[in-house]
Z-matrix of the N, CA and C atoms (Angstrom, degrees):
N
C 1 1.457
C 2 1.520 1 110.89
N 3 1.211 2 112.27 1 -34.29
C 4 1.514 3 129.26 2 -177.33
C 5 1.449 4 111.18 3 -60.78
N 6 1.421 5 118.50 4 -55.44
C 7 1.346 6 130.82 5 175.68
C 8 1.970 7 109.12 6 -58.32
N 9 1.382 8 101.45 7 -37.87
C 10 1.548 9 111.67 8 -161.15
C 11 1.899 10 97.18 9 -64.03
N 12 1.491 11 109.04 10 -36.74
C 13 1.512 12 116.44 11 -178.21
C 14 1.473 13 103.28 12 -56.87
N 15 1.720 14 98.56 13 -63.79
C 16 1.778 15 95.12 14 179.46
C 17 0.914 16 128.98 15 -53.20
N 18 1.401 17 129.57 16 -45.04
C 19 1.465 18 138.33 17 155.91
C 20 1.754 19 118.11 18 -22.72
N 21 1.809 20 103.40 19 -43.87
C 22 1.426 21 96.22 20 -175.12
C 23 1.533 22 104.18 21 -86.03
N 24 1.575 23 110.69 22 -36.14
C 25 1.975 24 105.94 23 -177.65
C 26 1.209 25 97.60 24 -54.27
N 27 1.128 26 140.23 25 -35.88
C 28 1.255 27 131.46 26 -155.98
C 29 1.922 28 101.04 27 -76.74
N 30 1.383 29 110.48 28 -37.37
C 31 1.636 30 98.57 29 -179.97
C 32 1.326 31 116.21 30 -87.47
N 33 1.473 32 114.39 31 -16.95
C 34 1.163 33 131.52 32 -176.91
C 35 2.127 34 104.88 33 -56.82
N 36 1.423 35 84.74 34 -37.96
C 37 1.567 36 105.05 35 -166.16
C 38 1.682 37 100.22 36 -69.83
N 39 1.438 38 107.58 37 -47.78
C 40 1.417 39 106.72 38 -166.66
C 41 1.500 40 107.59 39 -79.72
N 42 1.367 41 124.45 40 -17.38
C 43 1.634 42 118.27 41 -163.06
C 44 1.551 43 86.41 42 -90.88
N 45 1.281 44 116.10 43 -25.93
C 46 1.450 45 118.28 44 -178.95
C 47 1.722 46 108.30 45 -55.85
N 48 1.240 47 102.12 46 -74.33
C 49 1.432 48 107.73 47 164.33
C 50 1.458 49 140.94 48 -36.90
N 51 1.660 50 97.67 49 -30.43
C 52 1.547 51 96.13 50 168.83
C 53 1.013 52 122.98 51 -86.92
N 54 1.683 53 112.05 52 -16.75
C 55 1.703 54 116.70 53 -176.04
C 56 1.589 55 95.49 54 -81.64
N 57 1.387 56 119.77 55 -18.37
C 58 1.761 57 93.79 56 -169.95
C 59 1.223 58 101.43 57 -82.71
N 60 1.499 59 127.82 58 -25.78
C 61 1.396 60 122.93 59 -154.14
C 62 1.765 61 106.32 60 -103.39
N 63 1.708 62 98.82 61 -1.26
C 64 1.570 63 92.81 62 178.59
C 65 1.800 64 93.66 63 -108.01
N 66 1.334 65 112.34 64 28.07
C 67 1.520 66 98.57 65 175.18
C 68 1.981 67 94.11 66 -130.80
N 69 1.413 68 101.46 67 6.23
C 70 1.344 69 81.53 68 -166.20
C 71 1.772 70 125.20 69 -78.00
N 72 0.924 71 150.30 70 169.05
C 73 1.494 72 139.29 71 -168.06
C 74 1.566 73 97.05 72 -73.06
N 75 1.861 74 93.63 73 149.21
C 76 1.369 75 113.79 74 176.97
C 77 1.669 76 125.50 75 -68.90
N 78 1.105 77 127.80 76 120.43
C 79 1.977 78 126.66 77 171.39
C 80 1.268 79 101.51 78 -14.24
N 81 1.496 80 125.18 79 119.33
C 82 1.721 81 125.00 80 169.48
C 83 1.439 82 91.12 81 -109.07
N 84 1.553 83 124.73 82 36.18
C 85 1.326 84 116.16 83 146.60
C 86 1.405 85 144.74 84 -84.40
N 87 1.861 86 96.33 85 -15.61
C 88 1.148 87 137.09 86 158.75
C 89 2.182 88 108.17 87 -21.65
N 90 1.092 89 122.83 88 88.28
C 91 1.747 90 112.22 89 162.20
C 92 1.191 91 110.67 90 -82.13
N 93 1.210 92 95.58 91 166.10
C 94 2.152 93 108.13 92 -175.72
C 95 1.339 94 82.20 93 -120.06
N 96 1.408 95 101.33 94 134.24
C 97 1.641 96 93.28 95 168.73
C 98 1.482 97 119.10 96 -127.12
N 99 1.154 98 101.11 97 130.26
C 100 1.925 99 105.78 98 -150.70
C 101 1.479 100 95.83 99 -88.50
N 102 1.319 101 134.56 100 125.44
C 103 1.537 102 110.71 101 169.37
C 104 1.538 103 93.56 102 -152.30
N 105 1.464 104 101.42 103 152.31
C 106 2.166 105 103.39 104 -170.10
C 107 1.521 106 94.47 105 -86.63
N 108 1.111 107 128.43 106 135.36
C 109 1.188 108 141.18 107 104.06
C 110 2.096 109 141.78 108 -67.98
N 111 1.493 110 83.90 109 154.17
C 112 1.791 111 90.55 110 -169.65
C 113 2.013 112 75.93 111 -79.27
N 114 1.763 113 100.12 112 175.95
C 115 1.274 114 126.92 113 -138.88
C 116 1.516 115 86.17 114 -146.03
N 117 1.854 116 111.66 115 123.39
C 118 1.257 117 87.63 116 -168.85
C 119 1.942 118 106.18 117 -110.74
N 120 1.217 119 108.66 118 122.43
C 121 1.391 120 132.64 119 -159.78
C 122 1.909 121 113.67 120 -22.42
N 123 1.540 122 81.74 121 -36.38
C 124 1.641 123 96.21 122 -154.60
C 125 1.916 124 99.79 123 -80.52
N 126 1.379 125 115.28 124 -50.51
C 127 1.410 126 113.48 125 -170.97
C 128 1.756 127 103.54 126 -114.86
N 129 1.394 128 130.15 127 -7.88
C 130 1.345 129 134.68 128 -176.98
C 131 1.816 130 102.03 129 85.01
N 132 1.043 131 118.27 130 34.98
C 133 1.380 132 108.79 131 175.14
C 134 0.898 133 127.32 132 -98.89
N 135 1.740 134 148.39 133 -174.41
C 136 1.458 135 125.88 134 -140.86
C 137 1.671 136 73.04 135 -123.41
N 138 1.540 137 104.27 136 136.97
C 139 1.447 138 100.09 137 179.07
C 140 1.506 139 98.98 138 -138.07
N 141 1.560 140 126.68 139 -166.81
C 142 1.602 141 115.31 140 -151.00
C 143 1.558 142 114.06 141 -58.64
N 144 1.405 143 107.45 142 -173.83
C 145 1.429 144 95.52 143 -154.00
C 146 1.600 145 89.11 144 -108.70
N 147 1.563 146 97.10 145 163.01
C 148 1.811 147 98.87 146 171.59
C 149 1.260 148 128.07 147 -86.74
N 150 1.366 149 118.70 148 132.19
C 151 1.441 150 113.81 149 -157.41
C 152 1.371 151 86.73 150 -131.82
N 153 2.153 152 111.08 151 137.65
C 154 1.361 153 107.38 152 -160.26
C 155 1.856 154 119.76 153 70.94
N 156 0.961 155 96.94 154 -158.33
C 157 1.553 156 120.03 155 169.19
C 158 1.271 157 120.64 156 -80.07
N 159 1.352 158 137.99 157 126.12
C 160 1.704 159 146.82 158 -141.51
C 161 1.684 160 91.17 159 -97.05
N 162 1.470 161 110.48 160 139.57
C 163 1.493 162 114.01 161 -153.25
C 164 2.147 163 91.61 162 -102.69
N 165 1.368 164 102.51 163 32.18
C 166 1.776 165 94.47 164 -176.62
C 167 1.517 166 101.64 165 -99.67
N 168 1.532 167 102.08 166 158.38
C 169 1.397 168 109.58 167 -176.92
C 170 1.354 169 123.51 168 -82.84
N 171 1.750 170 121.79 169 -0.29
C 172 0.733 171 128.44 170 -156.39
C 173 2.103 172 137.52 171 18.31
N 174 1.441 173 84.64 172 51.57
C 175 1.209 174 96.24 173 -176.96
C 176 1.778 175 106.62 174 -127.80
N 177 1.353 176 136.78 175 115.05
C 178 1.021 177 138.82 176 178.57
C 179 1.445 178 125.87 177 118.59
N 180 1.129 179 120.85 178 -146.14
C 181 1.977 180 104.10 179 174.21
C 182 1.552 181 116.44 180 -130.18
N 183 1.262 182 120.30 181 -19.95
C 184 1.732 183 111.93 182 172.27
C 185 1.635 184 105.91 183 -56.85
N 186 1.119 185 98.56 184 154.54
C 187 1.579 186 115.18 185 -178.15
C 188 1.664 187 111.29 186 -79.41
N 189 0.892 188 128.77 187 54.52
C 190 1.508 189 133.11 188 162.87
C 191 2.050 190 117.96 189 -10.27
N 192 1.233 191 99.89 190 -54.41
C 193 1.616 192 109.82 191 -166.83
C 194 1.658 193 106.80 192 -152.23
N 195 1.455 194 103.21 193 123.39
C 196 1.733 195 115.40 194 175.10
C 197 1.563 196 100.36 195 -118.51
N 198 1.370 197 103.73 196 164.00
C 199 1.438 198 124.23 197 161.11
C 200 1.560 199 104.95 198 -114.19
N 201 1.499 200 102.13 199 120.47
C 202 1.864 201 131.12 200 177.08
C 203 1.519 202 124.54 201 -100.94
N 204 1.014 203 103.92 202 121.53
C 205 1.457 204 125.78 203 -177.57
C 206 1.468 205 83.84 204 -71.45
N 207 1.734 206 139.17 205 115.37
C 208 1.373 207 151.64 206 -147.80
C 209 1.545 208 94.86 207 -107.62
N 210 1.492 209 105.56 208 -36.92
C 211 1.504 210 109.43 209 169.91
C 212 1.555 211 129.31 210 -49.79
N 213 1.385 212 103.86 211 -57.32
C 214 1.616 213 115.86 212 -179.05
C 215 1.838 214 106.38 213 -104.07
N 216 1.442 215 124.83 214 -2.76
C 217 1.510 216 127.29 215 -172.22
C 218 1.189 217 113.91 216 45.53
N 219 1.672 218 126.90 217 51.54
C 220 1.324 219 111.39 218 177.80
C 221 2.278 220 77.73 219 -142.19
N 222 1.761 221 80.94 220 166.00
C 223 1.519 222 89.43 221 -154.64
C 224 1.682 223 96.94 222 -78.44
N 225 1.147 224 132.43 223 167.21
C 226 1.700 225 142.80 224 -153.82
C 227 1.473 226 89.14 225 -104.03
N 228 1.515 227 116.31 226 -29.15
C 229 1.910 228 107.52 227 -155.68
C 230 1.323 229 126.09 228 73.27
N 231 1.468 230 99.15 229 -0.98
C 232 1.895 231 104.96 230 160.59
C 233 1.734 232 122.21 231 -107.48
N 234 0.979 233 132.95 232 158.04
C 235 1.616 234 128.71 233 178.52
C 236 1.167 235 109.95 234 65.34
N 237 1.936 236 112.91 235 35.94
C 238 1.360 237 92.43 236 167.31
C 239 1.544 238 114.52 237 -111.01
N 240 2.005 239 95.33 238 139.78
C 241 1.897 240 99.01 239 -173.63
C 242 1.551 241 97.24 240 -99.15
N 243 1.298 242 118.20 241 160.60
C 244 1.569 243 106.08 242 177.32
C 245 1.738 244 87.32 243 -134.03
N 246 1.281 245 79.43 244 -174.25
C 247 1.804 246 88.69 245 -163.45
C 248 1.373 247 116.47 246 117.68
N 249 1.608 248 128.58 247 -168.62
C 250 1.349 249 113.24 248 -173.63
C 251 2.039 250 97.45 249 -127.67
N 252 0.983 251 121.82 250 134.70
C 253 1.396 252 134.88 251 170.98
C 254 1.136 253 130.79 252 -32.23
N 255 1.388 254 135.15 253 93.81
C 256 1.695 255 127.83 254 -145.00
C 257 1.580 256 80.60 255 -110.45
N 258 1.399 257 147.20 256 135.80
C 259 1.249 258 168.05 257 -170.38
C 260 1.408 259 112.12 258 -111.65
């Protein structure tokens, strides 16, 4: 009977422990890191990144250049130039 108690403090202890530490708040050290990439014409995919000033003419409607959330790779909906990429 003696053992059967310890047996339970003992899980009592660990389920304890896992519930505090699986409820505890997430690292807000976490950065998002926003950075533009060019846009690649043919399938919309995220292609090299812009370094300096973005080389589109901003004249027309394909999406030339986005700014990407690097974390999740999907585009923010800000910094976008459209037009086609003059090199």
């Amino acid at each position: 009977m003696k053992s059967l108690r310890i047996t339970l403090g003992v899980a009592a202890i660990a389920i304890g422990s896992f519930a505090a530490f699986s409820f505890a708040p997430a690292s807000s050290n976490a950065k998002v890191a926003l950075l533009e990439f060019y846009v690649n014409p043919v399938d919309g995919s995220r292609g090299p990144q812009v370094t300096g000033t973005n080389d589109c003419s901003n004249v027309g409607t394909p999406i030339c250049s986005a700014e990407y959330d690097t974390s999740t790779n999907m585009q923010t909906g800000n910094k976008i130039h459209k037009g086609v990429r003059q090199p």
